[in-house]
C-alpha positions as CSV (number, residue, x, y, z in Angstrom):
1,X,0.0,0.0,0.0
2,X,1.5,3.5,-0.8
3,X,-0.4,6.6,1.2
4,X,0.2,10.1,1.4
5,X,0.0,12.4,4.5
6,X,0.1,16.1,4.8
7,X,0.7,17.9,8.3
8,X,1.4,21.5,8.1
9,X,1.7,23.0,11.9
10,X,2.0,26.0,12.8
11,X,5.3,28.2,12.9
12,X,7.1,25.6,10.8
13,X,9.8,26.4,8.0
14,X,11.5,23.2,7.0
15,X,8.8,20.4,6.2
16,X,10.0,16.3,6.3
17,X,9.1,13.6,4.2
18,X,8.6,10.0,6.0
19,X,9.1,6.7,4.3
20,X,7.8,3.7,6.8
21,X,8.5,0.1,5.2
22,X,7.3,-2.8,7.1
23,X,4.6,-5.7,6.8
24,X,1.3,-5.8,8.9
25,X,2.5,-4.0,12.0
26,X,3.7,-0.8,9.1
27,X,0.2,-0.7,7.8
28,X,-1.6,-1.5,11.0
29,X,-3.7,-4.7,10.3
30,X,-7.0,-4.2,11.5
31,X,-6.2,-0.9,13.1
32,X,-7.5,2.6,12.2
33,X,-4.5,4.1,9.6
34,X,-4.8,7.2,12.3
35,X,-3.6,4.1,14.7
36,X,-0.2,3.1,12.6
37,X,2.4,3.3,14.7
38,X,4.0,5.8,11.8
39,X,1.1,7.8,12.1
40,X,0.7,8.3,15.5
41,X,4.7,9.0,15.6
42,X,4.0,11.8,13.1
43,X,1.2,13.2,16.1
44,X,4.1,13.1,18.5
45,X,6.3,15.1,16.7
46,X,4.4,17.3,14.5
47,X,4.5,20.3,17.4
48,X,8.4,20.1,16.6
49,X,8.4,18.9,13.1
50,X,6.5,19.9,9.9
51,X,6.1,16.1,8.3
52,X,4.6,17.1,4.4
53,X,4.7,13.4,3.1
54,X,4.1,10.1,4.7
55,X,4.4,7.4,2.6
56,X,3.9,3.3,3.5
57,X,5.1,0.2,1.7
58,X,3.4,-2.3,3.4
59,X,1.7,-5.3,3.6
60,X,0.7,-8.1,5.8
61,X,2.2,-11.5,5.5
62,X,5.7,-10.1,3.5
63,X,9.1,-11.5,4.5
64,X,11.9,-9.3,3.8
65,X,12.3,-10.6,0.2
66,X,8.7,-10.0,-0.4
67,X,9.0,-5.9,0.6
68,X,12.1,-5.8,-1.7
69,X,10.3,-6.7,-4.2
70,X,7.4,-4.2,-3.8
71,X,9.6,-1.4,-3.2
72,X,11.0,-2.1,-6.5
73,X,7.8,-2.1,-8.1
74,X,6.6,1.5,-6.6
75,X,6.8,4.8,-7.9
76,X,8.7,6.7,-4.7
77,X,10.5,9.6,-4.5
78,X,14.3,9.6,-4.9
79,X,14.7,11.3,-1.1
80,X,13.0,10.9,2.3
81,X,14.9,12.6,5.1
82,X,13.7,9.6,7.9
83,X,13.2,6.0,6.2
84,X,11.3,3.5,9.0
85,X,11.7,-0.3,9.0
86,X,10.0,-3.1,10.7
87,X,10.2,-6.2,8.9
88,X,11.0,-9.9,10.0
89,X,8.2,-11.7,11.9
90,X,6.8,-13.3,8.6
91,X,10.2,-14.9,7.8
92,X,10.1,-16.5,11.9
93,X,6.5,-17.6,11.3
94,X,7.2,-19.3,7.9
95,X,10.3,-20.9,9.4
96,X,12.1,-19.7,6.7
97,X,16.0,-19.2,7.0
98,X,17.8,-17.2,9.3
99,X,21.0,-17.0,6.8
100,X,18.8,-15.5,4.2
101,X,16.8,-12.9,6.7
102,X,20.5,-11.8,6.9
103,X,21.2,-11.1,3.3
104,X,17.6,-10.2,2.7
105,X,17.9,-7.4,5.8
106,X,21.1,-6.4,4.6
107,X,19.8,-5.2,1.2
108,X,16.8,-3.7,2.7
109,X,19.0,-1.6,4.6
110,X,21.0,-0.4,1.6
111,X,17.4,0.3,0.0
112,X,16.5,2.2,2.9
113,X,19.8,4.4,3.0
114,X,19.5,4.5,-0.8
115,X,16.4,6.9,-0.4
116,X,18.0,9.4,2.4
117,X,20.8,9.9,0.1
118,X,23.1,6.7,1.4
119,X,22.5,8.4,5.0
120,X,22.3,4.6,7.2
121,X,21.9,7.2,10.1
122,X,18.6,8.5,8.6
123,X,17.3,5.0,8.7
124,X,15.5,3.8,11.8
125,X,14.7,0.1,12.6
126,X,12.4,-1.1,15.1
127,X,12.9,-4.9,16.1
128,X,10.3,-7.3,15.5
129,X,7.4,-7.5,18.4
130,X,6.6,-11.1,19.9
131,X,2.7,-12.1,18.2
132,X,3.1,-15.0,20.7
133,X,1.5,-13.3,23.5
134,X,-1.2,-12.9,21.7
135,X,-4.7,-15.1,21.8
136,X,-4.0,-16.3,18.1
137,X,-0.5,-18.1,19.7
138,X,-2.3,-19.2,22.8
139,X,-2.4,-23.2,21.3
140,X,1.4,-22.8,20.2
141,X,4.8,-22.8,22.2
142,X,4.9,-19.3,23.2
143,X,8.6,-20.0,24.8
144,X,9.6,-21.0,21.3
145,X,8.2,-18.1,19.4
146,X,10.1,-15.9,22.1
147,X,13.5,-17.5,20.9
148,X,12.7,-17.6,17.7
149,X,12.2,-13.6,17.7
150,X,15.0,-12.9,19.7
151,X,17.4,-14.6,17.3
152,X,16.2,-12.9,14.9
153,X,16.0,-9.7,16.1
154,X,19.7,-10.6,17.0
155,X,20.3,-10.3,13.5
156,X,18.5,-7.2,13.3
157,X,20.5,-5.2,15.9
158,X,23.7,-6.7,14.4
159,X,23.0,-5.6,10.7
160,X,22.2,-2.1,12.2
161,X,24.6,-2.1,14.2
162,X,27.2,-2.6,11.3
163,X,25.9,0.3,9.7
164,X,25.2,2.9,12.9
165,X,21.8,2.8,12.0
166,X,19.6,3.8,14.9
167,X,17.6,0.5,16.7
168,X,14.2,0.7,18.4
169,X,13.7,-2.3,20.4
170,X,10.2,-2.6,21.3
171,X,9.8,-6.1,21.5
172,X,10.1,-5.8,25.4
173,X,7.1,-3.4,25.1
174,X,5.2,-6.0,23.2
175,X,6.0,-8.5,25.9
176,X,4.9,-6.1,28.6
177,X,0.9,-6.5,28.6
178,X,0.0,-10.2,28.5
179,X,-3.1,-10.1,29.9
180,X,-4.1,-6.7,28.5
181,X,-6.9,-7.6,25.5
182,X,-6.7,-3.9,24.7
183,X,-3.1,-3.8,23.3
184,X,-4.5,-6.5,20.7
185,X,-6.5,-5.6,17.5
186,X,-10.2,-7.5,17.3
187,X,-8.8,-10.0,14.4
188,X,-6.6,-11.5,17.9
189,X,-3.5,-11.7,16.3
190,X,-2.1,-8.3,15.7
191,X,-1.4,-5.3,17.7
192,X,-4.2,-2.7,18.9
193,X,-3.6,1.3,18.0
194,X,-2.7,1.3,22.1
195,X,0.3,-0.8,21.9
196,X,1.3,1.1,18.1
197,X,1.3,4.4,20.2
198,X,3.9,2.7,22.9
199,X,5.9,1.9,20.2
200,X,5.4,5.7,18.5
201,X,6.3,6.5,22.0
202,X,9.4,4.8,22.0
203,X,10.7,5.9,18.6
204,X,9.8,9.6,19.4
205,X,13.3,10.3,20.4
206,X,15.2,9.1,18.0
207,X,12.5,10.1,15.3
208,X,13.3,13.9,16.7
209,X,16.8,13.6,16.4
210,X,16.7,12.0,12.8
211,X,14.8,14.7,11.2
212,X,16.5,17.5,13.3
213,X,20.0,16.8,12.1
């Protein structure tokens, strides 16, 4: 999906252009698009940043290979000065390799940097949230799904670290309400808007410095 946002706040000179790349948890499956996580960063910062373009390439169910391929295919513009990407948990629920997540997440990262002018530090990753605490996993080895994220996500921190690229880790914030049916959307797999604005909240920071650089 490929969306366009335009916030204009007062006393504003300098307006930012957003690109967030991800799978269901970038376009907010069965969530609000006010309730993205993007979108309700953009409401956090918007007092200090002008934001003029918000674009998403997104989709639930893509792997990493998957999102390459549909960024290829889109018409985007050449420069965004803050690139978001959460991508992963369809390659652990597939099973699929972790040595390919690794060369797949590599080239995503060089996408990413490719559209904020080979900038890795105007690219920000969040880590991939743990689905097993919600009711969806609640027949499935939740302890397994755990380790299976982290080691991914242990990729994911490596790969950015390689590159400086600023990490968000909000899979502890995705762990943190297990009994809490309101951080999980009505289809009882994915997030709720709730837990997308903890994870807003959390990328807030670095979001501010990005785009203030």
């Amino acid at each position: 999906m490929y969306l366009f946002y335009s916030y204009k706040p007062y006393g504003q000179n300098s307006f930012k252009k957003i690109l967030a790349l991800g799978d269901s948890y970038t376009i907010g499956e069965s969530v609000l698009e006010s309730e993205r996580w993007s979108a309700q960063l953009i409401e956090f910062i918007k007092k200090d940043i002008s934001i003029s373009k918000h674009d998403i390439v997104a989709q639930t169910g893509w792997t990493t290979f998957e999102l390459q391929d549909a960024i290829a295919s889109r018409k985007l513009d050449k420069h965004y000065d803050l690139v978001t990407l959460l991508i992963g948990v369809n390659n652990q629920y597939r099973g699929l390799s972790k040595e390919e997540f690794r060369k797949d997440f590599q080239q995503l990262l060089q996408t990413a940097a490719n559209f904020t002018s080979g900038n890795f530090q105007h690219v920000m990753v969040l880590s991939i949230p743990d689905w097993g605490v919600s009711p969806f996993a609640s027949n499935r080895d939740k302890a397994q799904i755990a380790k299976e994220i982290d080691a991914f996500n242990l990729i994911v921190k490596e790969e950015c670290q390689k590159h400086h690229v600023p990490f968000v880790d909000i899979t502890p914030i995705s762990r943190a309400y297990p009994n809490d049916a309101t951080m999980i959307a009505e289809d009882g797999l994915h997030f709720s808007g709730k837990m997308y604005a903890l994870w807003a909240k959390a990328a807030q920071e670095e979001a501010l410095k990005i785009l203030t650089k």
